[in-house]
DRENVO-251257 format. One record per atom (N, C-alpha, C): x, z, y; residue in three letters. Coordinates in steps of 0.1 Angstrom, whole numbers, plus 2048, in hexadecimal, padded with zeros to 3 digits. Layout:
BEGIN
XZYala/...
! end
This chain:
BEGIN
D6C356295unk/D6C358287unk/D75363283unk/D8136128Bunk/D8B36B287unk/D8337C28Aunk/D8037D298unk/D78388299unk/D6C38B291unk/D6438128Aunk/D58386284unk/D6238C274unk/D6B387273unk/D74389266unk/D7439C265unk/D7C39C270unk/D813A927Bunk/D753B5276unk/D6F3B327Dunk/D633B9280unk/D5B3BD274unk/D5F3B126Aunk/D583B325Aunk/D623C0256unk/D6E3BE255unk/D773C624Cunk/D743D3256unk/D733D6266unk/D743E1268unk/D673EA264unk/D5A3E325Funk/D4E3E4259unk/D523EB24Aunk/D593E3245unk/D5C3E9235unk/D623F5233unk/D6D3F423Dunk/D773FF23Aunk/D6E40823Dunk/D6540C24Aunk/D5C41124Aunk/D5641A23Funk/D4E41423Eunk/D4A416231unk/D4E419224unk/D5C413225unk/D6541C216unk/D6642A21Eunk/D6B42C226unk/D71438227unk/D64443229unk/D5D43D22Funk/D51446228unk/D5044921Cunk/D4F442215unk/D4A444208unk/D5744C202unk/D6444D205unk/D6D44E201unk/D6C461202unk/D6B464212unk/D69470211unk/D5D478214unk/D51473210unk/D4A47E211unk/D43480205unk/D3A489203unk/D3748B1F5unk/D274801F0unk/D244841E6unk/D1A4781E2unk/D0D47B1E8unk/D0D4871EBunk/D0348B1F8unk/D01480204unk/D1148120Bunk/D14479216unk/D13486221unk/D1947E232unk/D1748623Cunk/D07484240unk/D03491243unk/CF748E248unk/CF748C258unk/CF448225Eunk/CF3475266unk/CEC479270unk/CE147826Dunk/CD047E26Cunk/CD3488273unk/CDA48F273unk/CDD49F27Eunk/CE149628Cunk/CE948B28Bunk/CEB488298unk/CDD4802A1unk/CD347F29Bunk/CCD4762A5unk/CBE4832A8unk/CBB47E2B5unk/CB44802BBunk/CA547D2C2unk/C9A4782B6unk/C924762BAunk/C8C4722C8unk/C8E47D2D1unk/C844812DEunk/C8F4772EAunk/C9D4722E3unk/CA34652E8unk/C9745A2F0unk/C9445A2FCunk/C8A44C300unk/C7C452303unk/C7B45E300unk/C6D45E303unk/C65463310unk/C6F468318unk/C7046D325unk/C7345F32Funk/C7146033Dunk/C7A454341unk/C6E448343unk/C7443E33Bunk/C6D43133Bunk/C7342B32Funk/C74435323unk/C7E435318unk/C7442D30Eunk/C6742F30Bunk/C5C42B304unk/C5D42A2F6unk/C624392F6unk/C6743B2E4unk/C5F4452E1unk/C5B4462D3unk/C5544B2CEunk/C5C4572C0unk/C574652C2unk/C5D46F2BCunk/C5A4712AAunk/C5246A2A3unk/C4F46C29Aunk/C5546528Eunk/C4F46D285unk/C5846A275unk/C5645C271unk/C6045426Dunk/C6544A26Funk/C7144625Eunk/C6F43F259unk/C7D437254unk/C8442A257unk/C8B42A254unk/C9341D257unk/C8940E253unk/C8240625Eunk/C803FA25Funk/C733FD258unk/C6C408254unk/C5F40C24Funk/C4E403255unk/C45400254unk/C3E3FA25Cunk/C33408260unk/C3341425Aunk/C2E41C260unk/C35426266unk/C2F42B273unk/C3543427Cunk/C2B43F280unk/C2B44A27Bunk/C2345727Funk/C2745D28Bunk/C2145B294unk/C2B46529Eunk/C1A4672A8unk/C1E4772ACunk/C1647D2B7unk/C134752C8unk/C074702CAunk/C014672D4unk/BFD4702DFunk/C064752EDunk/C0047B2F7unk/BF7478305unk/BFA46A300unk/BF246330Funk/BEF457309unk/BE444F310unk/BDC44130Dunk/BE0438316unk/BE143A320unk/BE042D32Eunk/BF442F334unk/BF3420339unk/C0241D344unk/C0C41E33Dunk/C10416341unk/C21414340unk/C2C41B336unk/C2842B339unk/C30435332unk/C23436324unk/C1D430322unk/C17431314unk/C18425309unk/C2542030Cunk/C29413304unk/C294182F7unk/C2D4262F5unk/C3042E2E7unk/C284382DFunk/C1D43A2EBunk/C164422E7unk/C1A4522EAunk/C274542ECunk/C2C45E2F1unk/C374622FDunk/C3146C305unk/C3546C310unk/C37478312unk/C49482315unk/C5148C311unk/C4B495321unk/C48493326unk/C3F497333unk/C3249E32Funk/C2E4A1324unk/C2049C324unk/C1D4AC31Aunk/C0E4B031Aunk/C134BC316unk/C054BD30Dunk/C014B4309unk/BF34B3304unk/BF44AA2F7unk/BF04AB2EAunk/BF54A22E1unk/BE249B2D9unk/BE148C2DBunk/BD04882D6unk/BD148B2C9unk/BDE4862C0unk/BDA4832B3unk/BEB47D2B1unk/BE84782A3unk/BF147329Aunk/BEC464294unk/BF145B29Dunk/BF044E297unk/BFC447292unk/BFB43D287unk/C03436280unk/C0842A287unk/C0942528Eunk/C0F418293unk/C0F41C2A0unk/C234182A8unk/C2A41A2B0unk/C2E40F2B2unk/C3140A2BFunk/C3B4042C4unk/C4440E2CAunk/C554082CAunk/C5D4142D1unk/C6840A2D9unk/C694132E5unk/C734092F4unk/C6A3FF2F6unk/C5F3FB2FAunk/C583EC2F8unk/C563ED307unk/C523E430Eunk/C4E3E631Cunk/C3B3E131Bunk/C3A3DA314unk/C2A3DC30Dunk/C273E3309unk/C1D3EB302unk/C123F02FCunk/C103EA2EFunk/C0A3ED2E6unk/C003EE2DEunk/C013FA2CCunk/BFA3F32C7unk/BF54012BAunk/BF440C2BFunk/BF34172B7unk/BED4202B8unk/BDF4212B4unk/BE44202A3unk/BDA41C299unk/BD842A28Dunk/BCA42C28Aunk/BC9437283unk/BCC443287unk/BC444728Bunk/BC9455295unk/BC346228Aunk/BCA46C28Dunk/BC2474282unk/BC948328Cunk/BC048B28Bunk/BC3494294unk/BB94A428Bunk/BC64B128Cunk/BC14BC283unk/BB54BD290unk/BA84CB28Bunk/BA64CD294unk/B9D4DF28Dunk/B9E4E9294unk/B954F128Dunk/B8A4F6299unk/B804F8297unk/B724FE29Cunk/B6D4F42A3unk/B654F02AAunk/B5A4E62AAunk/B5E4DB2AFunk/B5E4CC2A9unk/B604C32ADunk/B5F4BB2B6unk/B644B92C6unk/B604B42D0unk/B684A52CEunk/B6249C2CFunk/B6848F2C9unk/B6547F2D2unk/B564882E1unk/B5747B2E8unk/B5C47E2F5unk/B6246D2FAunk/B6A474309unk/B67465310unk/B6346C319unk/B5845F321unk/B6245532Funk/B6B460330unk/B7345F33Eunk/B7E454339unk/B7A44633Dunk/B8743D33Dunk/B9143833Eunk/B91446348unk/BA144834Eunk/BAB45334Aunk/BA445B345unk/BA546833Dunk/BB7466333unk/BBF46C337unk/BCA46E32Aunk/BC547231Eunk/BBE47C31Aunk/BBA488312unk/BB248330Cunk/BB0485303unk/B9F47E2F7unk/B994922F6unk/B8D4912F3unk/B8449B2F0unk/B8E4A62E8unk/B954A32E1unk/B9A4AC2D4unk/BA34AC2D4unk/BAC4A82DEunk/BBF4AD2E4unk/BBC4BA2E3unk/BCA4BD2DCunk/BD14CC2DFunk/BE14CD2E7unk/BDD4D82EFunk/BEE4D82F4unk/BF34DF2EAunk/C044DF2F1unk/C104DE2E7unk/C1E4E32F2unk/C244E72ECunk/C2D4ED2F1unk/C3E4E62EEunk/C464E02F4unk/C534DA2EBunk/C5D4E52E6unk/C594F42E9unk/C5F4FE2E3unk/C5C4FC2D4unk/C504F72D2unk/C464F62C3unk/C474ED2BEunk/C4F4E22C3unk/C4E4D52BBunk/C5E4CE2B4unk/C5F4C72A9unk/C6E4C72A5unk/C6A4BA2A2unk/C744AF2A2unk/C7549E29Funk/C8249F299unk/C8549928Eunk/C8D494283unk/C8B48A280unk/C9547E27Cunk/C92474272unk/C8D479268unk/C81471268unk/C7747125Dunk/C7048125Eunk/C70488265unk/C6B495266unk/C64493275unk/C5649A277unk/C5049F284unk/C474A9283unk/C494B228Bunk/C414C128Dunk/C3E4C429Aunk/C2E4CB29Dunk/C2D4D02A6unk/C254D82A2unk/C224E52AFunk/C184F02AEunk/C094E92B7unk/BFE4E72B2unk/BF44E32B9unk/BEC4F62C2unk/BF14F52CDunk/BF05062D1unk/BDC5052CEunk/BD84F62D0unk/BC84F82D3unk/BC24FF2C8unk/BC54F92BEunk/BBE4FC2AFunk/BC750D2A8unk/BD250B2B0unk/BDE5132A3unk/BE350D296unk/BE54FC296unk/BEB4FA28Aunk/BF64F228Dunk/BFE4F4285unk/C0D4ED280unk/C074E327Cunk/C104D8284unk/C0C4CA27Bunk/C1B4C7277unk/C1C4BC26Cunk/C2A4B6267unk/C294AC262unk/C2F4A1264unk/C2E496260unk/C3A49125Aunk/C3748524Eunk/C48482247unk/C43470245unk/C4746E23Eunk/C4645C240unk/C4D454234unk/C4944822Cunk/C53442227unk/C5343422Funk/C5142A227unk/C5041C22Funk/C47418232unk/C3B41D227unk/C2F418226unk/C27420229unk/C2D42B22Bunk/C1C43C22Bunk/C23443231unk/C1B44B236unk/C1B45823Funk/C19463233unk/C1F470235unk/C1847B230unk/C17487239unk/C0C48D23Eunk/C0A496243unk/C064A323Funk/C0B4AD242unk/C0B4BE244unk/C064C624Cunk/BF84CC24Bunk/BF44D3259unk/BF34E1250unk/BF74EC252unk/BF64FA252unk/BE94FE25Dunk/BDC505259unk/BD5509262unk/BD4516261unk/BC851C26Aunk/BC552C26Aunk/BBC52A25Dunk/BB753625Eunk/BA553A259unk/B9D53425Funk/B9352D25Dunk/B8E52A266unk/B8252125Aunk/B7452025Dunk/B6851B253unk/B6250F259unk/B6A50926Aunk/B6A4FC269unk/B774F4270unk/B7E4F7262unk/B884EC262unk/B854DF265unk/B8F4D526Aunk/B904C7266unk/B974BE268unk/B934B326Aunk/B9C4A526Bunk/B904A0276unk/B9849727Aunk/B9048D285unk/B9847D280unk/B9247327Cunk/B9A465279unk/B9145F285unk/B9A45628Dunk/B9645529Bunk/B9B444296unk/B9343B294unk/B96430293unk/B924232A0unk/B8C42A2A4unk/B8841E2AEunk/B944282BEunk/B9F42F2BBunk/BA642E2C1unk/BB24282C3unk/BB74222CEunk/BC141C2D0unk/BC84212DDunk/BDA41D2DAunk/BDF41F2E6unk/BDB4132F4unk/BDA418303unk/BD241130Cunk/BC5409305unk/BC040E300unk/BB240E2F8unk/BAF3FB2FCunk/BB03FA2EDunk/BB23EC2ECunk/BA53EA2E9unk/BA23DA2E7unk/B933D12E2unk/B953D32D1unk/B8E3DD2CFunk/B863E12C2unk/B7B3D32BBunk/B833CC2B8unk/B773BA2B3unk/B723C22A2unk/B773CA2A0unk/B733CD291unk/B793DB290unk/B723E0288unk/B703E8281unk/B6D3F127Aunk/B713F926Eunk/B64400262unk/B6C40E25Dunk/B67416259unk/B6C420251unk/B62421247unk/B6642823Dunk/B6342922Funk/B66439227unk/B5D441225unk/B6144E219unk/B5F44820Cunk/B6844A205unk/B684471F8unk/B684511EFunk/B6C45D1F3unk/B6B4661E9unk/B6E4731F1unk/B6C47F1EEunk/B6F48D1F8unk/B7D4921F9unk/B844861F7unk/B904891FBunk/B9B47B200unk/B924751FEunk/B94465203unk/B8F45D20Eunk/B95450219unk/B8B44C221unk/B9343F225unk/B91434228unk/B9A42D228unk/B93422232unk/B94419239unk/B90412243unk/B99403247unk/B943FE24Funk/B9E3F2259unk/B963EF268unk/B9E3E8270unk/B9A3E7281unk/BA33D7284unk/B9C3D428Dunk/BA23C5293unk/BA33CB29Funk/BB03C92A8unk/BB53C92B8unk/BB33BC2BEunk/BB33BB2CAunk/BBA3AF2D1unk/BBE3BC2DEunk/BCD3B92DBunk/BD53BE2EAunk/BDF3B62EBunk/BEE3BA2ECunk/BFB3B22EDunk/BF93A92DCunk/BF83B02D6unk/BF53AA2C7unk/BE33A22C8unk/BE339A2C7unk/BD73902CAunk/BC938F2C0unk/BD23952B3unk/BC93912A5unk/BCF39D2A0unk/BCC3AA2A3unk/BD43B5299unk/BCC3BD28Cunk/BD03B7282unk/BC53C7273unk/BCC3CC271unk/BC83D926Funk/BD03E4268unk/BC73E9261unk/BCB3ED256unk/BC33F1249unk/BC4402245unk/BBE40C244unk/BC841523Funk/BBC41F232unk/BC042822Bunk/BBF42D220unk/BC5439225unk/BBD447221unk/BC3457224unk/BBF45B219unk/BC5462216unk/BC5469206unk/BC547920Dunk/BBC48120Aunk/BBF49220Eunk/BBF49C203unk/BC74A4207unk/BCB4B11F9unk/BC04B91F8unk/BB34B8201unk/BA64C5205unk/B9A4BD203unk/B904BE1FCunk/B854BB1FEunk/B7D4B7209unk/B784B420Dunk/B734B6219unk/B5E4B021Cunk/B5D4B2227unk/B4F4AB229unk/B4C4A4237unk/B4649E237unk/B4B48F244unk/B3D49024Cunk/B3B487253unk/B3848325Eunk/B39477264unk/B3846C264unk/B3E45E26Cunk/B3545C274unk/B3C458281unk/B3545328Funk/B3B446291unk/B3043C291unk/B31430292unk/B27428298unk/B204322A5unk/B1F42A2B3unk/B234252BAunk/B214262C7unk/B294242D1unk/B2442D2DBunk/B2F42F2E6unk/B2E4382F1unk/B2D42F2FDunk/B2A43030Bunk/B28430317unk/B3243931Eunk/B3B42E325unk/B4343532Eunk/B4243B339unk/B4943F340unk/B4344434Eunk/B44439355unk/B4B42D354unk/B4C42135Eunk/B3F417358unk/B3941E34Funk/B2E412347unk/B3540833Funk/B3D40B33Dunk/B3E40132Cunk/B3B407322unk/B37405319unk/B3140430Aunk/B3C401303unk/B4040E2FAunk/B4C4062F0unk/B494102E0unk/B4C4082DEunk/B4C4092CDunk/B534162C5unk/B4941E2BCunk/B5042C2BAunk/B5342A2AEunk/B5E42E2A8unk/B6242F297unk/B6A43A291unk/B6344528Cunk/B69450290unk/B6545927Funk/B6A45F27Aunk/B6846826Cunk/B6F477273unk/B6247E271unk/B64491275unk/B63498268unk/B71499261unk/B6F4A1256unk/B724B2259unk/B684BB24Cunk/B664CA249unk/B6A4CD240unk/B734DC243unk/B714E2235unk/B7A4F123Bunk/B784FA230unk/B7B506235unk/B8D506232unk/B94511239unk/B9E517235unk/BA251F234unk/BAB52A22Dunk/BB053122Cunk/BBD53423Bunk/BC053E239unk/BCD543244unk/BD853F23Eunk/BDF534242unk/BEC52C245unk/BEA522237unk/BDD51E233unk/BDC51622Cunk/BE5507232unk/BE9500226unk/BEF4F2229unk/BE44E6224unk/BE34E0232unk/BD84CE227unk/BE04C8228unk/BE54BE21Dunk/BEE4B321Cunk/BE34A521Dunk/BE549A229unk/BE449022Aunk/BF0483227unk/BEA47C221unk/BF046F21Bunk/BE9465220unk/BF145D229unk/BEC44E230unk/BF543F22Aunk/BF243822Funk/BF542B227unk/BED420233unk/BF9417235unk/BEF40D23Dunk/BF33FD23Aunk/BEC3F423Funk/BF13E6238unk/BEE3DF240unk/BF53D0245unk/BEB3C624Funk/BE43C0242unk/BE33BF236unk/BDB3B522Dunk/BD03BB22Bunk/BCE3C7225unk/BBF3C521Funk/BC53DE21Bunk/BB93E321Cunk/BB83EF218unk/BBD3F520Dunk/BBA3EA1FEunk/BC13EB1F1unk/BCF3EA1F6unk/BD53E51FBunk/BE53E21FDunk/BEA3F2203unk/BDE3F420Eunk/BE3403212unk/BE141020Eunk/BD940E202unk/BD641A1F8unk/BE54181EFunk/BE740A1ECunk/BF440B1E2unk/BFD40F1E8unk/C0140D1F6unk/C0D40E1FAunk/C124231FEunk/C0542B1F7unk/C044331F6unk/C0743A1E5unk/BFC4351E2unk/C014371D6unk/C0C4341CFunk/C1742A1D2unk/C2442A1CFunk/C2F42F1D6unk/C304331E1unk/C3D4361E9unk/C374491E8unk/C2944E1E9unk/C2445A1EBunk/C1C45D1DFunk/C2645C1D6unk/C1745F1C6unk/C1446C1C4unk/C1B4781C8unk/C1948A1CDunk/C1148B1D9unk/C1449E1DBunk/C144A21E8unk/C204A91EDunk/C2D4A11E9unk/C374AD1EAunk/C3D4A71F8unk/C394AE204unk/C3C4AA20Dunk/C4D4AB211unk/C504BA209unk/C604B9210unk/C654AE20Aunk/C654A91FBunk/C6949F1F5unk/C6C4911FDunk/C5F48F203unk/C5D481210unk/C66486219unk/C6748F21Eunk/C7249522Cunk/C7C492228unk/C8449421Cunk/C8F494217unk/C93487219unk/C8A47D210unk/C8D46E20Dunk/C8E46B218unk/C8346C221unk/C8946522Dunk/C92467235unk/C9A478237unk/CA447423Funk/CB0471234unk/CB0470228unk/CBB46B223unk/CBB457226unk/CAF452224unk/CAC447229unk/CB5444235unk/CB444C23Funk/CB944A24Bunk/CCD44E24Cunk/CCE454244unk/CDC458240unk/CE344C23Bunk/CDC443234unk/CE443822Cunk/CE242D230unk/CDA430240unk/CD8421247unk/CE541C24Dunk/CE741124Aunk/CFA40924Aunk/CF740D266unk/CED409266unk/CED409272unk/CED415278unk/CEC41D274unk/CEC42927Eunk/CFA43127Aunk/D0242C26Eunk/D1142B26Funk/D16429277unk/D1741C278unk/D1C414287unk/D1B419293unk/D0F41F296unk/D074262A2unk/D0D4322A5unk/D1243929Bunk/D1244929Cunk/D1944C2A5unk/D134572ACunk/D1A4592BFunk/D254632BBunk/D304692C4unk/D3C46F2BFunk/D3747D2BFunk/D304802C2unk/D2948E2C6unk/D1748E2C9unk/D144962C2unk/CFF49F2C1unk/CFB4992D1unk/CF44932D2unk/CED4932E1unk/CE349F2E5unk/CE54A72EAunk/CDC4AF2EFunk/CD44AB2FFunk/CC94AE2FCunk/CBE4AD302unk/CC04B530Funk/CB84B131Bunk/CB74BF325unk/CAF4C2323unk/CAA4D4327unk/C9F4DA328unk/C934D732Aunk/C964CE338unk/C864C333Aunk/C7E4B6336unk/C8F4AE333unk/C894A032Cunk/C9349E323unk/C9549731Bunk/C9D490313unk/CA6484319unk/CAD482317unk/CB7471322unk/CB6468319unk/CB645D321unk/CB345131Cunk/CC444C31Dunk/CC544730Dunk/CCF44130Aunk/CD34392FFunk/CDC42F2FCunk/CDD4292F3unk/CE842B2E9unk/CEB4382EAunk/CF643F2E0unk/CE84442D5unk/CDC4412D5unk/CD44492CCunk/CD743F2BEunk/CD94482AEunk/CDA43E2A4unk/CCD43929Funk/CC243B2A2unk/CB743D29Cunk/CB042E2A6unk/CB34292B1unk/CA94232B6unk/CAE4132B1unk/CB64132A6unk/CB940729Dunk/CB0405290unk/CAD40E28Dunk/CA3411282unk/C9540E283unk/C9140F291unk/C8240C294unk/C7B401293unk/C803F328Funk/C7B3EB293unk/C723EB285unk/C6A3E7283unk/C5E3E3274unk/C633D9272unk/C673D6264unk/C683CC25Bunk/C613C924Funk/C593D624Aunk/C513D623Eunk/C413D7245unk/C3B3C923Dunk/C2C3C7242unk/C243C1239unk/C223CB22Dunk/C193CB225unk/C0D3D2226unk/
! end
């Protein structure tokens, strides 16, 4: 008791003297952590924009199958599928790897027959010269297409940033019948609701037994669709279920589309709201900001804060538990 006493007061003083000397800004925190912490290795962490105890997690998916794809991302890996919203991170299991949405410009290649295959039809490589990870911030250069992607996050939504070329056929790909180690698809539907709207849900059975996810995209561009909602034939002969939306539309040179996502285990209206209230703009730096201030005023990654920047090696990133950020990951909000 004495010690839990202890331990309280060296907690407070803490925190007074913080508050004591730094300004109402605060230190920013957020400079010391390092994303790409876990993802190398057998670390099974994931690099993507993130807030504290958030239930959605946007981060870049390089590989599908084994071990090293618990996270969806693997720092070895030089090929990126897409952008899905639900991560596990450090897990020694698998699963999510829900709502994938991936830029893409000139002609849409979208089926991949090979079951063993890393790569889906419409991976682009990527370069880690090109790519930057921040609390609550993620950027890479897609070299296939030529676009900047960027992603920012609250608790409840994603917002995304893709900058593209010129180009008269832009698009999006929403890849719903994908999953990480490509799980039992028992359900699922997509839906356009309007030319800038689309919103859907899917049932899993993998480590999660009974899994929905619901989600709602809101886009800043018009657009014109396409849904494929057959099924394909493998090369080993299985038959599996396709659920897939291929949106069009033209661009301008270094045009920006802003994407707004939202997801929910209850029901699609829950994840259209949880958009519309946390992301009611398109001001994406705005969301950047909030979130790593979010991450600045998290009491745990105080505690955490290493005495010195971890820097990375050239070829992988180290696995270690001085990172402030791998306290933050667990999901607590599940609306």
């Amino acid at each position: 008791m004495k010690f839990k006493t202890f331990l309280a007061g060296c907690l407070g003083g803490l925190l007074s003297l913080n508050s004591c000397t730094n300004s109402p800004d605060m230190t920013d925190y957020a400079a010391y952590v390092n994303p790409f912490i876990g993802t190398g290795g057998h670390g099974h962490t994931f690099p993507g924009a993130i807030v504290p105890h958030g239930m959605i997690s946007p981060s870049p998916d390089t590989r599908i199958d084994g071990w090293d794809a618990c996270s969806g991302y693997y720092y070895a890996d030089s090929t990126i599928n897409g952008f899905s919203h639900t991560h596990l991170s450090g897990t020694g299991c698998c699963d999510y790897g829900d709502v994938l949405l991936m830029p893409t410009v000139g002609k849409q290649q979208y089926r991949t027959t090979d079951p063993q295959s890393q790569r889906l039809a419409y991976a682009s490589s990527f370069s880690h010269k090109n790519e930057i990870a921040e609390p609550g911030y993620y950027s890479v250069f897609l070299d296939t297409y030529q676009v900047k992607a960027e992603i920012s996050s609250t608790k409840r939504g994603a917002i995304h940033r893709y900058t593209f070329p010129e180009n008269t056929e832009s698009g999006f790909i929403i890849d719903l019948d994908y999953s990480l180690q490509r799980q039992t698809n028992s359900e699922m539907e997509i839906e356009v609701i309007s030319d800038t709207e689309i919103c859907g849900h899917k049932k899993t059975t993998y480590w999660a037994f009974d899994q929905y996810i619901n989600f709602y995209a809101k886009f800043s561009k018009p657009f014109s669709y396409t849904l494929v909602t057959d099924s394909i034939t493998m090369d080993n002969g299985k038959r599996l279920p396709v659920c897939k939306a291929l949106l069009h539309f033209n661009t301008n040179k270094d045009e920006q589309v802003l994407v707004k996502v939202g997801v929910s285990a209850v029901d699609i209206a829950g994840a259209r709201k949880n958009v519309e209230s946390e992301i009611p703009g398109w001001d994406f730096e705005k969301a950047r900001k909030d979130a790593r201030h979010g991450m600045n005023i998290f009491p745990k990654l105080i505690l955490q804060l290493p005495i010195k920047k971890i820097k990375p090696s050239s070829t992988q990133p180290s696995i270690t538990r001085e990172s402030v950020q791998i306290c933050s990951l667990m999901q607590t909000d599940v609306i």
